[in-house]
N, C-alpha and C positions, 0 to 999 in steps of 0.2 A: 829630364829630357832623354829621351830616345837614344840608342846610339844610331838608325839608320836617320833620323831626325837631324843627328848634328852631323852627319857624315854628308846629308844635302848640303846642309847649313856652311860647311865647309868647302864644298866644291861649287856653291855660287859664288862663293869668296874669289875663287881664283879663276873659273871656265865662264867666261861672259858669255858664249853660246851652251853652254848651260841656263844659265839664267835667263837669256831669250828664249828658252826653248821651254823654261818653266810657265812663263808669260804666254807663249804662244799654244802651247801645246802641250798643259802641266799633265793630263793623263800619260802620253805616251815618256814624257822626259823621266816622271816620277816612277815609271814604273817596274825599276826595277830597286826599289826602297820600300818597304814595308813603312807607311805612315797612316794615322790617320785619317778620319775627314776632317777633321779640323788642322792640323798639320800641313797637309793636301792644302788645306785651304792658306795656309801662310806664304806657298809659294806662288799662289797664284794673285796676289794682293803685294802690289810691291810698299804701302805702309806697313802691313804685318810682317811683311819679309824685314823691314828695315828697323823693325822695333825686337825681333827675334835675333837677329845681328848684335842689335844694340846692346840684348840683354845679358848676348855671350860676350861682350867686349869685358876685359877689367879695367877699361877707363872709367871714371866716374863724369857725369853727365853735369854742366853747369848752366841753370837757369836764370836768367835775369831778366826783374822783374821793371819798366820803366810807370811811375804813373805821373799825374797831375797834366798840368800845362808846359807844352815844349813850343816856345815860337820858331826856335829854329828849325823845326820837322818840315818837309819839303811835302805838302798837303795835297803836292800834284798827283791826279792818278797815275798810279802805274803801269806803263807799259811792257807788254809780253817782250821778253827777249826775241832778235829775230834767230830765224833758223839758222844759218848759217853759226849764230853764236851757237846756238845750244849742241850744234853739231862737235864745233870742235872742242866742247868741254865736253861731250860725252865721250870723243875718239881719246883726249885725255885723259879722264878717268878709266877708260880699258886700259891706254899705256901704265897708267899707276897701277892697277892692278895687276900688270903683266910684269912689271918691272920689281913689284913690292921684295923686300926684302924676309920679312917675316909676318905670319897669319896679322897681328893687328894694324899694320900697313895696308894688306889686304882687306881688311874686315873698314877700315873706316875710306880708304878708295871706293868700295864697294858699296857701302851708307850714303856716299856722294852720289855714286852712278846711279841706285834706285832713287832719289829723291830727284835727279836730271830726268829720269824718265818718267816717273809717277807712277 
């Protein structure tokens, strides 16, 4: 990985109008980082952002897998959260990430916050 690469990677971690600003306007945000077009393109993709986070985390990732028959699974469709919810978990996860104590605080606030926004 790059060092101007993990040095974005880093400062979406902690600057939430960075990373808006990646989303909104990744030419002018990024531009002053030697990256990529593919790179480039990681910021502008908040799954690629979120799996490039992911990669740099040294947590280990736990899958679980459910199959067969479950009666008790609630079959109802589900519905969108309303806005008003999704607001104040996203104002949340900026607190957490303003608040974090150390990068992997930051780094899994932040895997929260892109996955709130998409």
């Amino acid at each position: 990985m790059k060092r101007d690469f993990k040095a974005a990677l880093a400062r979406v971690q902690h600057d939430y109008a960075f990373y808006i600003h990646c989303q909104s306007d990744p030419e002018t945000a990024l531009e002053g980082y030697t990256l990529s077009p593919e790179e480039q393109a990681t910021f502008r993709d908040p799954q690629r952002l979120a799996e490039a986070l992911q990669q740099g985390s040294s947590m280990r990732s736990i899958t679980i897998k459910i199959s067969g028959t479950h009666d008790w699974i609630n079959r109802a469709e589900a519905q969108a959260p309303k806005q008003e919810v999704v607001s104040e978990l996203i104002a949340r996860e900026v607190e957490s990430i303003r608040l974090a104590d150390n990068d992997d605080e930051r780094r899994e606030s932040t895997l929260r916050l892109v996955r709130l926004v998409g």
